[in-house]
C-alpha positions in Angstrom: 0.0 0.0 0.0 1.2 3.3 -0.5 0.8 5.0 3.1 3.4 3.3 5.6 1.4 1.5 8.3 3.9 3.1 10.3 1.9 6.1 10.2 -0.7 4.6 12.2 1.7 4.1 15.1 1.8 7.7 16.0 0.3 7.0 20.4 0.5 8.6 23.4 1.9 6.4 26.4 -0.7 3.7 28.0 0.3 4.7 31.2 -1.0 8.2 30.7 -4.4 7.0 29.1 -7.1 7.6 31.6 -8.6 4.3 32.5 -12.2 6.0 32.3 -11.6 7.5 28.9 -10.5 4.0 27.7 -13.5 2.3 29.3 -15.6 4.6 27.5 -14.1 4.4 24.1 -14.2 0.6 24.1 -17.5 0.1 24.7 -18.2 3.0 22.0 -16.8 0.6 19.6 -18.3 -2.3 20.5 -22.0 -0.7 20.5 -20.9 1.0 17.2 -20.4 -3.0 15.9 -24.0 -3.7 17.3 -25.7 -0.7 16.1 -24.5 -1.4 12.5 -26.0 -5.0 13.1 -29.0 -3.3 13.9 -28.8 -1.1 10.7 -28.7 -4.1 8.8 -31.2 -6.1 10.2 -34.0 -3.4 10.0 -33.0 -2.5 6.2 -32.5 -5.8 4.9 -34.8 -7.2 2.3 -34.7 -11.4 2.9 -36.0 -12.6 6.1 -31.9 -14.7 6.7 -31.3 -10.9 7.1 -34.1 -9.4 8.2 -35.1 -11.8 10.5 -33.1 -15.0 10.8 -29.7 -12.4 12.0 -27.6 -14.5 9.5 -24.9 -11.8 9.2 -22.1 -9.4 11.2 -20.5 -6.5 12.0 -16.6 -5.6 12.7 -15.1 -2.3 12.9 -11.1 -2.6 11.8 -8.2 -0.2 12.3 -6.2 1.1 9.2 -3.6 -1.2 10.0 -6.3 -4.3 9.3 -6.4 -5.3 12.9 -9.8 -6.5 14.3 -10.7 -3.9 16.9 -14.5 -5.0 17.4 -17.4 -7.1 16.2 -20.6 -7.0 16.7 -22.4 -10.0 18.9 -23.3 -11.8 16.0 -22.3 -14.9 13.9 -18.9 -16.7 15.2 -18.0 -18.5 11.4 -18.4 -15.0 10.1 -16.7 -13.0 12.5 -13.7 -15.5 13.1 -13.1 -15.6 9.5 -13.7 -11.6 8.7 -9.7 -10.6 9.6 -8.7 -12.8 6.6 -11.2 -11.3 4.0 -10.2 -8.1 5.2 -6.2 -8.3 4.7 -7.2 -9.9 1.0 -9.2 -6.7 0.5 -5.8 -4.6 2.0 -3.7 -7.1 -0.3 -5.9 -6.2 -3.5 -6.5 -2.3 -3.2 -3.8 0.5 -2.6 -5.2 3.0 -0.4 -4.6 6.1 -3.0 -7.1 3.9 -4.9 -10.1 4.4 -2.6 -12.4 7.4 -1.9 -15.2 8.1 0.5 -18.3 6.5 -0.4 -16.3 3.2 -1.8 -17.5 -0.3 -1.2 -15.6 -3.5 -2.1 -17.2 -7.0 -2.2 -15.8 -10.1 -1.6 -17.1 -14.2 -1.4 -14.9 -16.0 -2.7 -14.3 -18.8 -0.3 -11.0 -19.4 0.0 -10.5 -16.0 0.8 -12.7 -15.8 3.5 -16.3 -16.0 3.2 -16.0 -19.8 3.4 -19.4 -20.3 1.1 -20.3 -18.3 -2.1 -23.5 -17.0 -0.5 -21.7 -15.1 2.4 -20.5 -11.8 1.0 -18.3 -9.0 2.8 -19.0 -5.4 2.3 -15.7 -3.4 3.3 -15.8 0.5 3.8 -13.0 2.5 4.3 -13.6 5.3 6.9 -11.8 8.5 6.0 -11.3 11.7 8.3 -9.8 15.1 6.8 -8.9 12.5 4.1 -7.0 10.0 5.2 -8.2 5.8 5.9 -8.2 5.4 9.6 -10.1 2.0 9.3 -12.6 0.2 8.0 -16.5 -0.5 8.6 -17.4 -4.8 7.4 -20.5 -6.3 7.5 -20.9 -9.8 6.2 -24.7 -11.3 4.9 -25.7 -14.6 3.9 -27.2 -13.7 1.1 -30.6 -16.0 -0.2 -29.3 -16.9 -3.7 -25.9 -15.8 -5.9 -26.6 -18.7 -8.8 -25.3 -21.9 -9.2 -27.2 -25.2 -9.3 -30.1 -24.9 -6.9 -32.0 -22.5 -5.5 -30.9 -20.9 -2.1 -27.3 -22.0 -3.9 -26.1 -24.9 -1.5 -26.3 -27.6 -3.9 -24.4 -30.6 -2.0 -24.1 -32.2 -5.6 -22.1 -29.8 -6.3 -18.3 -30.9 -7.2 -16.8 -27.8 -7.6 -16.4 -24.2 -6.8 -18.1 -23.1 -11.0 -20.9 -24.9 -10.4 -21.6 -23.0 -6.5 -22.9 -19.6 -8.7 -21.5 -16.0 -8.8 -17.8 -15.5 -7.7 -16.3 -12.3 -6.4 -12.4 -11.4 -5.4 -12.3 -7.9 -4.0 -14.2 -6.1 -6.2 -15.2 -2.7 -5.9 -18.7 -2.4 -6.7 -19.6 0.6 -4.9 -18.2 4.4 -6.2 -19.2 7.1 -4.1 -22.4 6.0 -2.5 -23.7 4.3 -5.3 -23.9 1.0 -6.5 -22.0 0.8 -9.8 -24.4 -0.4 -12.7 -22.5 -2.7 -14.2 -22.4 -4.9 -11.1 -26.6 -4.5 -10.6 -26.4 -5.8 -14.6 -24.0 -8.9 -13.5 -26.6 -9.9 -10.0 -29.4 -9.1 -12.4 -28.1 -11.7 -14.8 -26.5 -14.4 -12.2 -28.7 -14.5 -9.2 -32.7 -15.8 -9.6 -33.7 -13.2 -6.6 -31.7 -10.0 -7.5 -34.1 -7.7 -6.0 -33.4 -9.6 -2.6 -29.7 -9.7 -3.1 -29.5 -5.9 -4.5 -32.0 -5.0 -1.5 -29.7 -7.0 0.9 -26.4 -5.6 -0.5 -28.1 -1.8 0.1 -28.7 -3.0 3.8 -24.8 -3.9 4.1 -23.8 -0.3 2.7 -26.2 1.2 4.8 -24.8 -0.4 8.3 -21.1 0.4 7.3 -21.9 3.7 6.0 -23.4 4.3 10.2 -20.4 2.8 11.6 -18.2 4.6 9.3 -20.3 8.0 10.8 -19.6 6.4 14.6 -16.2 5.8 14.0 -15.8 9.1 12.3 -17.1 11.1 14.9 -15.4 8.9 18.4 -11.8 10.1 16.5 -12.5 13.7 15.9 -14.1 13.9 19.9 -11.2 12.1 21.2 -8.1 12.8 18.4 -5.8 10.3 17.0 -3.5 9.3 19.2 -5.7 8.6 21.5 -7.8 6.3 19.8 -4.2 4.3 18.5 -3.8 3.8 22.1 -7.0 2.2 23.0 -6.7 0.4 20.1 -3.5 -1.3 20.9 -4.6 -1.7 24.5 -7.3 -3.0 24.1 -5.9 -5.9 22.1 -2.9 -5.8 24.3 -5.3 -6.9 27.8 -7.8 -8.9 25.3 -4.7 -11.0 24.5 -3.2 -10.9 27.9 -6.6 -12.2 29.5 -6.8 -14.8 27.1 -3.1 -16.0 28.0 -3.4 -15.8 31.2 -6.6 -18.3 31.1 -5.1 -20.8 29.4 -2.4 -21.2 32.2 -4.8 -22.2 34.3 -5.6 -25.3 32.0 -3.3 -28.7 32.7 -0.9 -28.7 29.8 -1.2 -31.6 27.3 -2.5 -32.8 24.1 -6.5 -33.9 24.2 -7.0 -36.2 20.8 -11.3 -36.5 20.2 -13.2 -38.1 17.2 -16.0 -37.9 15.4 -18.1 -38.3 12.4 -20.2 -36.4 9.9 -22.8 -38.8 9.1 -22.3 -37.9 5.5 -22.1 -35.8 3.2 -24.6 -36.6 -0.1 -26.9 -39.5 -1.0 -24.3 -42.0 -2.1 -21.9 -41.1 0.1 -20.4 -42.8 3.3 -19.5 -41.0 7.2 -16.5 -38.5 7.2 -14.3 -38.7 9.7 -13.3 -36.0 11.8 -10.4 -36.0 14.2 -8.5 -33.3 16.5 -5.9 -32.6 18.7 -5.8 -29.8 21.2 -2.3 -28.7 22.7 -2.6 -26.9 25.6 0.8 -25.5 25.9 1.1 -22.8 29.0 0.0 -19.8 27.2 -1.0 -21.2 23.9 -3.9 -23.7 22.4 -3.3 -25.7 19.5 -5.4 -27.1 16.8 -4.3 -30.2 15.1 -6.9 -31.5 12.7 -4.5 -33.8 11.4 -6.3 -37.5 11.0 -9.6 -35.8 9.5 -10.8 -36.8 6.0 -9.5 -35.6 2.9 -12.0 -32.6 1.2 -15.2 -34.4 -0.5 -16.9 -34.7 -3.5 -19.4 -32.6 -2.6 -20.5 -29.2 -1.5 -19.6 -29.7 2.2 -15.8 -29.2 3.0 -14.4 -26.4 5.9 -12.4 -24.0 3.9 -9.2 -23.1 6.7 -11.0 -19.4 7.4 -14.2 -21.3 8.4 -11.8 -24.0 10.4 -10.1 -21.3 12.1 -13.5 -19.2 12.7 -14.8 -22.1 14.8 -11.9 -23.0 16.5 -11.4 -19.4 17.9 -15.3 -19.5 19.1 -14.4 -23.0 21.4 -11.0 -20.9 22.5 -13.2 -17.9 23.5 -16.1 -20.5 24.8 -13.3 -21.5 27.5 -11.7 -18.6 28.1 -12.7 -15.0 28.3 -16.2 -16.0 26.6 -17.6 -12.2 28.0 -15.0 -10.4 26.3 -15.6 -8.3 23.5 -14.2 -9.8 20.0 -10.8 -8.4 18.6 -8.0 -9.5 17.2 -6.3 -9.9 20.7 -8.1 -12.9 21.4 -7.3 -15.3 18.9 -3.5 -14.3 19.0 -2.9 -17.2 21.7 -4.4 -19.7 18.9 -2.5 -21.8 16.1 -4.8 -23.9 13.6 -3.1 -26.2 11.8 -5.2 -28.9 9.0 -3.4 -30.6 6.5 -3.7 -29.3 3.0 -6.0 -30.9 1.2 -7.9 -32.1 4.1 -12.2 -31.7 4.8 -10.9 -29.1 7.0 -8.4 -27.2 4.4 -9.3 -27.9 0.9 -8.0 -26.2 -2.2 -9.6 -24.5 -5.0 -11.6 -25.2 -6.8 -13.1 -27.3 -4.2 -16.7 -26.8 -3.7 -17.9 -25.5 -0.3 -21.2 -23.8 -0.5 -23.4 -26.3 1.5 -20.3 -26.0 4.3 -23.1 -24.2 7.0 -23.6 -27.8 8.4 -20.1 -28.2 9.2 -19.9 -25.5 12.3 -21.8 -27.3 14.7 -19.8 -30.5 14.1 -16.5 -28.3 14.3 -17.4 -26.5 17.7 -18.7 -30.5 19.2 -15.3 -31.9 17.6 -13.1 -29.1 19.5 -15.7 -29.6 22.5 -15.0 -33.3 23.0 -11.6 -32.8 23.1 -11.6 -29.8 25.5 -13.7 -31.8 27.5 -10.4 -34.1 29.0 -8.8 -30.7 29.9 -11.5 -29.3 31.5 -15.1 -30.7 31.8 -16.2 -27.8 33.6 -15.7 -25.7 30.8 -17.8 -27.7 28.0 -21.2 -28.6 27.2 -22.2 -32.0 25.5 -23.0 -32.1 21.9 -25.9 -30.1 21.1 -29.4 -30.7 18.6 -28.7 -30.0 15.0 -29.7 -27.8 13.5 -32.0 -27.9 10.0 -30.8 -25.8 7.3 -33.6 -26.2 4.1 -33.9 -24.1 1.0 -37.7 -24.9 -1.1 -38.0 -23.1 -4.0 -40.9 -22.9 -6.9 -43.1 -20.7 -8.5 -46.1 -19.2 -6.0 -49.3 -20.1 -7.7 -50.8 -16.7 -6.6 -48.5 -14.3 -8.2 -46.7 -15.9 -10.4 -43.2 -15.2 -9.3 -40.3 -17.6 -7.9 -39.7 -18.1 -4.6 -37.0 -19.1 -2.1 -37.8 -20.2 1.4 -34.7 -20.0 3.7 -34.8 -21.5 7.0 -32.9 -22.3 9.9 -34.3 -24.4 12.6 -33.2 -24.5 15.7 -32.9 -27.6 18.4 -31.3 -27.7 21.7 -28.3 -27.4 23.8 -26.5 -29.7 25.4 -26.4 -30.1 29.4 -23.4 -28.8 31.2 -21.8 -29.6 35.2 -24.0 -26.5 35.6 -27.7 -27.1 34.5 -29.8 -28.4 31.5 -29.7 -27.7 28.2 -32.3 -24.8 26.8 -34.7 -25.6 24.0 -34.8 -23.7 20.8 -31.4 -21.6 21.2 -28.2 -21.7 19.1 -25.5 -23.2 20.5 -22.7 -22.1 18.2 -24.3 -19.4 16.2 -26.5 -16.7 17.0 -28.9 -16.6 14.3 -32.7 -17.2 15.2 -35.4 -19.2 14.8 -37.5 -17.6 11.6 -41.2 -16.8 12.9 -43.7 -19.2 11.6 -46.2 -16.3 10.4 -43.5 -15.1 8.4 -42.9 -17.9 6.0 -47.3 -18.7 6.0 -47.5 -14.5 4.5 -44.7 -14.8 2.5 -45.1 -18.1 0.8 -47.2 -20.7 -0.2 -46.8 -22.8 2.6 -48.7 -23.9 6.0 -46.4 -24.7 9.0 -48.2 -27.7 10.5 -46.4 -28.4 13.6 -43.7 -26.8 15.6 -43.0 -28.4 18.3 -40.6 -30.0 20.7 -40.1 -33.8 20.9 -40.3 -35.6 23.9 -37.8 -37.8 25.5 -35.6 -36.5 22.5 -33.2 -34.6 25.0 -30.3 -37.1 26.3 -31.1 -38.4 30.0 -28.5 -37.2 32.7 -28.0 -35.5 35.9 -28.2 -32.4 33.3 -30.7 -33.3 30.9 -29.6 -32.1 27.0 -32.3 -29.8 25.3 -35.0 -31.0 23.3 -34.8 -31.8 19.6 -36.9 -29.7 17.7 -40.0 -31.0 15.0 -41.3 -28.4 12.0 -43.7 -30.0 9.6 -43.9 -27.5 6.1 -46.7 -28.5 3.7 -46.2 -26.6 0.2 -49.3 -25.6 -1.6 -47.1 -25.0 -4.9 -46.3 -27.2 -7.8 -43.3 -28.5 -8.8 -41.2 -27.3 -5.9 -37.5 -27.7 -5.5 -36.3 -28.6 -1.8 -32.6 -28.9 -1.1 -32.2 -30.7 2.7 -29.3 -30.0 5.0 -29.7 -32.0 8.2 -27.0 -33.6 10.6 -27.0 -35.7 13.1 -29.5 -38.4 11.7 -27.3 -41.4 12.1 -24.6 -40.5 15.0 -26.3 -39.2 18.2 -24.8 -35.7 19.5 -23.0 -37.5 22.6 -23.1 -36.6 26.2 -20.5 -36.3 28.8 -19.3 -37.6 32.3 -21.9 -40.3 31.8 -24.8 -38.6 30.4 -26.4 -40.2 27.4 -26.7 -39.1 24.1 -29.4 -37.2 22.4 -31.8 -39.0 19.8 -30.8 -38.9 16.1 -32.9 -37.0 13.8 -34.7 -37.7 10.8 -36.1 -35.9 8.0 -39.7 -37.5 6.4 -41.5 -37.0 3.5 -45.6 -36.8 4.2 -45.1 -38.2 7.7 -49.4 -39.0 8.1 -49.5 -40.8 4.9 -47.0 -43.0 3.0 -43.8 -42.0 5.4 -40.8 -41.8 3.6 -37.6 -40.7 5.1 -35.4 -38.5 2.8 -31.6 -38.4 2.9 -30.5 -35.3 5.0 -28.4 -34.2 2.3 -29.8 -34.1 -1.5 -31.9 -32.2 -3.6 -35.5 -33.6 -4.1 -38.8 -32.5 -5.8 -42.2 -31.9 -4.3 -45.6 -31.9 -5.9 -48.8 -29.8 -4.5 -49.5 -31.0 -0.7 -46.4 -32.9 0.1 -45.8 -32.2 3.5 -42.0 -32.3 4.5 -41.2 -33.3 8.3 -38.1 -32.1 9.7 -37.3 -33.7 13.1 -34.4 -32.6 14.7 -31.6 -34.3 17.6 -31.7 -33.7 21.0 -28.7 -32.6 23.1 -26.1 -34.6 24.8 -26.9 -34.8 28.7 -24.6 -34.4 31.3 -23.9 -36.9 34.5 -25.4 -39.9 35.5 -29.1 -39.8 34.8 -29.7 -41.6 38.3 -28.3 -38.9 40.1 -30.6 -36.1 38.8 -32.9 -34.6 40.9 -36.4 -36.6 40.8 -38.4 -33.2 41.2 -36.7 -32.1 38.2 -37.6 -35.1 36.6 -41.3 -34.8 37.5 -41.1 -31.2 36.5 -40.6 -32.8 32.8 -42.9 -34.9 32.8 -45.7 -32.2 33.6 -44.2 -30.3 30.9 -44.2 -33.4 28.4 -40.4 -33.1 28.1 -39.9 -36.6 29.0 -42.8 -39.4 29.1 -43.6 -41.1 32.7 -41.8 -44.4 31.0 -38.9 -42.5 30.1 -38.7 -41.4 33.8 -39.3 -45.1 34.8 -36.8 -46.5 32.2 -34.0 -44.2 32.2 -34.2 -42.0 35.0 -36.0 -44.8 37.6 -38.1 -42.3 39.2 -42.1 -43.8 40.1 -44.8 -41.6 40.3 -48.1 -41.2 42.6 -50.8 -39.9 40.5 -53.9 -38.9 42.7 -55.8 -35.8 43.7 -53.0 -33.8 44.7 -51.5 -34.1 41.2 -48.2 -36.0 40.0 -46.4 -36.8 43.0 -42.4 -38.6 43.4 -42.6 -42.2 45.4 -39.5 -41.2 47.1 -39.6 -45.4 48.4 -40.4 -46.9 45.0 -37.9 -44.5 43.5 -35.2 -45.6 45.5 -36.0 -49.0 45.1 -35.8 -48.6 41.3 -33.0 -46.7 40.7 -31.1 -49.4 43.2 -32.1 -51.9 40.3 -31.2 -50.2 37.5 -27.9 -49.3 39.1 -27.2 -53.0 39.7 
C-alpha cells in the first residue's frame, strides 16, 4: 500500500491513558459494531437478514487489525480478519475514496461459502483511511445449481454460482451499474440480493459516521492507544486463562454422518495442545475434502476453532484480534478441513456445529467444567418454486433451531443456538410470505439425552407446500450418529427428515436435492442434546417437572431416570420409596 502502516503508530503512552476515557471508548466501539447489526437487520430485504440475524459486524483499524465485532455470527466474525487483509492485499489506499464499497465471497479467501458476502468500507477523516467498517450477509441466492445455492451435488467451486475477489462495486455512494447488470443476470432473486447488498452499505456507512465522529471527539493518538490496548489486555486475559488449564494434548473423534446421498460418514479427528500460554489445533487425522459441497475452507476452520477458545476462556470479552492471538490452527492441506480450489464449499453451514462438538469433545479431558455436551442440530432447508398466486419464484430459507447440550451446571435450553447466533424464523412469516402452512412446531419428547443435566429438546417443524413443482434442497446432521453426552450422560436421539409423515412416510436423505408436488408435506425432526452426569443422580423433582411439561414421558422417567410416580388428587407426585427402590435396580 502506499501509506506506511507506520503512520498509524503515532500514540501517546498507555500509562498516561485515563482508565475512564478507555473504558468509555471501548464500549463505543463495540456498541458501534451492534448498532451497525441493527442497521442491517431493520434494512435488509430477505428474512436470513431481516429476520433470521444471518450476518455481522466488525469495525477494523487502518492497519487491518480486528478492533471490534458485533455479537453476532462466530464463522463470520472468526473468519472476517482474513477477507479483510485480501481486501488490504488487492486495493492500494490512494485507490479508494469516500463513499467506496468493495465485495468479496470468494471462499478461499474468507467467506467460506459463495452465498456469504463481505461489504468493506474504508472510513476517512480530513482525508486519510483510519479503518474500516465490514458487514458480512448470507445472502438467499448468488446462482449456481439450486436455488438458495447450496447444492451438495455440487463438485466444484463453478458450479456454487457468482464468484467475487475484491471487487469494488460501490463508487461514491452508489452502487456501480455494471455490477446491478452482473446480480441481475447471475442471481434468480436480484431484488433480494441488490435490497440486501443496500442494507450492508447502509450499516457500514453508520459505523463509518460512529467511528468518524469517536476520532474527531477524542483525536488520533488517543484512539491508536485504546486500540493497541485494548488488544494488548484482550490478548493478555486470554493467555493468562489458558495457564490455568493442565498442559497436554486432548486427541477427540467424530463423524459427519455424510455428506450426499451416495456417500459414506466423514471422519473428523482433533488434537488440542494446551501449551502454557498457547492452544493448538491439530486436525491432522480428518478426512480428505469431498466430492461434494460440504468441505471447511481453513478461514471457516479457524472461525470455529477461535469460538471453542473464547467458549473456554474469556467468553464475555468483546471480540478483537487480541483474542485469537494465543491460537495456532493447523489442518493438512487438502484435508475436509483445508481444501484447495476449486473445491466446492457452498453447503459448508452444516459443518460449524460439528466443528465446535469436535473441538468440545476434546476440550472436555482438559477441563469438563468448561464444556457442554453435543448439542441438537440444527436444520438448514432451501424450497423453492413458483407461488401459484403471483406468479413469481420463490425461495424459502430457514434455519431451525434444536437444543443445547447439558453442562456440570444445569440443563440444556430448547430452541437456542448453541454455536451461532442466528434465530429461529417466525412461523407467520414464512405462511405471508409463501405458499406454505407450517403444521407443527414443536418439541419432541424424550428427545433430549437423560442425565443429571438433561440435553435440550430436539426440535420437529412440519412444512406443507401448496405449490407445484417445488425444489427442496435438505441439509440436516446428526440423523445417524447421536450428539454425545459427557461424564456419563447419554446421548441425544438422532434425527430424521420424512417426507408426508401421516401418509405414506418416507424418510429422505438429510443431504440431496428432491422435488415436491402440490400438498407434500415435509417433516423435519431434529436431535436432542447430549446430557450431562449420571441420569440416576438427577434430581427426581426435576424429573417430575418434565414430565408435567411433556419433556420426557412417565416411561422414560421409569426407564431411564427410575423415578415412580403417585398420581392422585393432589397431582403427579415422586414415590420417594419406589424411586429408590428402582433406581437401586437399574444401578445394579
Amino acid at each position: 500500500m502506499s501509506e506506511t502502516d507506520s503512520d498509524a503508530e503515532i500514540s501517546i503512552d498507555a500509562d498516561e491513558l485515563d482508565p475512564i476515557t478507555f473504558t468509555v471508548i471501548w464500549d463505543r466501539l463495540v456498541a458501534m459494531c451492534n448498532e451497525m447489526g441493527k442497521v442491517l437487520q431493520r434494512t435488509g430485504k430477505s428474512e436470513a437478514v431481516s429476520l433470521g440475524q444471518d450476518f455481522s459486524t466488525g469495525l477494523f483499524d487502518r492497519e487491518g487489525r480486528m478492533v471490534a465485532q458485533g455479537n453476532f455470527s462466530p464463522g463470520h466474525l472468526g473468519s472476517m480478519p482474513y477477507a479483510v487483509q485480501h481486501v488490504r492485499d488487492r486495493y492500494d489506499y490512494d485507490d479508494l475514496e469516500p463513499g467506496d464499497g468493495i465485495l468479496l465471497n470468494d471462499s478461499y479467501m474468507g467467506s467460506g461459502h459463495l452465498p456469504d458476502m463481505f461489504l468493506v468500507t474504508p472510513v476517512f477523516v480530513d482525508d486519510r483511511i483510519e479503518g474500516f467498517s465490514v458487514t458480512i450477509a448470507h445472502h438467499i441466492d448468488v446462482g449456481g445449481m439450486a436455488p438458495g445455492s447450496q447444492a451438495v451435488e455440487a463438485t466444484e467451486i463453478y458450479q456454487e454460482g457468482l464468484r467475487l475477489f475484491p471487487t469494488k462495486v460501490i463508487s461514491e455512494g452508489e452502487l456501480e451499474r455494471w455490477f446491478v447488470d452482473l446480480i441481475e443476470a447471475n442471481v434468480r432473486l436480484p431484488d433480494e440480493v441488490i435490497g440486501d447488498l443496500k442494507a450492508q452499505q447502509n450499516a457500514n456507512h453508520h459505523g463509518a459516521t460512529l467511528f468518524r465522529e469517536i476520532i474527531e471527539e477524542y483525536d488520533r493518538e488517543t484512539i491508536y492507544t485504546c486500540i493497541d490496548e485494548v488488544i494488548s489486555q484482550s490478548e493478555r486475559r486470554v493467555r493468562e486463562d489458558l495457564r490455568e488449564m493442565p498442559d497436554g494434548k486432548y486427541s477427540f473423534e467424530d463423524v459427519m454422518d455424510n455428506v450426499r446421498v451416495d456417500s459414506g460418514p466423514v471422519n473428523l479427528e482433533v488434537t488440542i495442545e494446551i501449551d502454557d500460554d498457547e492452544l493448538i489445533f491439530d486436525y491432522d487425522g480428518t478426512d480428505p475434502a469431498t466430492q461434494s459441497a460440504i468441505n471447511s475452507y481453513i478461514n471457516y476452520t479457524r472461525a470455529y476453532s477461535a469460538f471453542v477458545l473464547k467458549a473456554i476462556t474469556e467468553k464475555y470479552l468483546p471480540q478483537n484480534e487480541g483474542i485469537m492471538k494465543p491460537m495456532t490452527v493447523r489442518a493438512p492441506e487438502g484435508s475436509f478441513l483445508n481444501p484447495q480450489p476449486p473445491t466446492a464449499a457452498n453447503a459448508r453451514p452444516i459443518i460449524n456445529q460439528r466443528l465446535v462438538e469436535l473441538n468440545l469433545g476434546a476440550v472436555a479431558k482438559a477441563v469438563p467444567d468448561k464444556v457442554i455436551a453435543a448439542s441438537s442440530h440444527f436444520g438448514n432447508p432451501n424450497f423453492s418454486g413458483e407461488d401459484p398466486e403471483t406468479g413469481e419464484q420463490f425461495i424459502l430459507y430457514d434455519f431451525m433451531i434444536g437444543g443445547v447440550g447439558a453442562s456440570e451446571r444445569k440443563d440444556g435450553e430448547e430452541g437456542i443456538c448453541s454455536s451461532f447466533n442466528v434465530t429461529n424464523i417466525p412461523v407467520e412469516l414464512h405462511e405471508t410470505r409463501y405458499p406454505v402452512v407450517i403444521d407443527r412446531l414443536e418439541l419432541i419428547p424424550d428427545s433430549g439425552g437423560a442425565g443429571r443435566h438433561r440435553g435440550g429438546l430436539g426440535l420437529r417443524k412440519d412444512f406443507t407446500l401448496f405449490a407445484e413443482n417445488v425444489s427442496f434442497t435438505n441439509l440436516l446432521e446428526r440423523t445417524e450418529s447421536q450428539p454425545w453426552g459427557l461424564e456419563g450422560g447419554e446421548g441425544g436421539d438422532s434425527g430424521q427428515t420424512v417426507l408426508n409423515p401421516d401418509d405414506e412416510a418416507e424418510e429422505l436423505h438429510p443431504k440431496g436435492q428432491f422435488e415436491l408436488e402440490y400438498g407434500d408435506t415435509v417433516s423435519f425432526q431434529l436431535s436432542g442434546g447430549g446430557g450431562y452426569g449420571d441420569p440416576l443422580e438427577r434430581d427426581p423433582e426435576a424429573v417430575r417437572e418434565d414430565v408435567v411439561k411433556e419433556y420426557i414421558t412417565v416411561e422414560e422417567a421409569h426407564d431411564v431416570y427410575g423415578v415412580v410416580f403417585h398420581d392422585d388428587e393432589d397431582g403427579l407426585r415422586v414415590d420417594e420409596a419406589a424411586t429408590e427402590s428402582r433406581r437401586s435396580e437399574l444401578a445394579a
